[in-house]
C-alpha positions in Angstrom: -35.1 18.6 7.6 -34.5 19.7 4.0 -31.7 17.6 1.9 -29.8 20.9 2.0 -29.4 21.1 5.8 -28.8 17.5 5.9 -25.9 17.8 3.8 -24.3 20.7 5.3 -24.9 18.8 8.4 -22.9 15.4 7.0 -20.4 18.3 5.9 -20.0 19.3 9.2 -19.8 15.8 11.4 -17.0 14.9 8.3 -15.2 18.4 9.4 -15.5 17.5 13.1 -14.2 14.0 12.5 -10.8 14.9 10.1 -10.1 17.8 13.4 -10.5 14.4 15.7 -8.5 12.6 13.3 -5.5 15.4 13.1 -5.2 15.3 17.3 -5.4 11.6 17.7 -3.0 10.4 14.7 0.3 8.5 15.3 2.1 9.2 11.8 2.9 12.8 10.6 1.2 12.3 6.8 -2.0 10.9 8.2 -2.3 14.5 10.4 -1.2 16.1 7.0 -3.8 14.6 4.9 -6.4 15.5 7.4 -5.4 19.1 7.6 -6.2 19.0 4.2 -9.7 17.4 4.1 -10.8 18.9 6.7 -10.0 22.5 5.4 -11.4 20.8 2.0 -15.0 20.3 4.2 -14.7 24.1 5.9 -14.3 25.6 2.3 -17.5 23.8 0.9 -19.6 24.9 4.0 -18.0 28.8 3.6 -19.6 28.1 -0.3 -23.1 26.7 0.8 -23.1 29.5 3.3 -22.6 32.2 0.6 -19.2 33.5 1.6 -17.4 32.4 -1.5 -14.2 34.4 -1.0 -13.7 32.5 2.6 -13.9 29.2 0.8 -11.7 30.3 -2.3 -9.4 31.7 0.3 -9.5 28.2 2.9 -9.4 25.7 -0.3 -6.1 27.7 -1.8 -4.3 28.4 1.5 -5.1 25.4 3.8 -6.1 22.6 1.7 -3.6 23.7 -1.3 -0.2 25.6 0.7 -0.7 24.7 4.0 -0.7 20.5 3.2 1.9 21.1 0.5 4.5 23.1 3.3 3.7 20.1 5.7 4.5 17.6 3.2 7.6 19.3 2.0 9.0 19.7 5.9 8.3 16.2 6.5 10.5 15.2 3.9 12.9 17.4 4.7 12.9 16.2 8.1 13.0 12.6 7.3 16.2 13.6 5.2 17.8 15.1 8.0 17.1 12.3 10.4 18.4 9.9 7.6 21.6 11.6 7.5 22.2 11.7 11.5 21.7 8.1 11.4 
């Protein structure tokens, strides 16, 4: 095996291991910040693969808006709860 397809091979066990991660996790931000890394590990194989608009697209939409929306309605949530109580 060339270093090249052992990297994008490490890339894709790490990407297979955050989705693990996001369907095992107890606490909401751990799931968050896994969404993100993992779609952080899809958008570096879409550039090693030569598709460079899907992994423009996948590193602005669900590393950069999608864990940002989570993380804002989480904290909106945790407000709402707080005031309930």
């Amino acid at each position: 095996m060339s270093p090249a397809e052992v990297f994008i091979l490490v890339l894709m066990v790490c990407f297979i291991l955050t989705s693990i991660l996001v369907l095992l996790a107890k606490k909401l931000v751990v799931v968050i910040s896994a969404i993100g890394l993992g779609s952080v590990f899809l958008a570096v194989i879409f550039f090693i693969f030569d598709a460079p608009f899907a992994g423009a697209f996948e590193l602005s939409v669900g590393a950069g808006l999608i864990s940002v929306l989570f993380i804002i309605a989480t904290s909106v949530s945790n407000r709402a709860v707080d005031e309930i109580d």
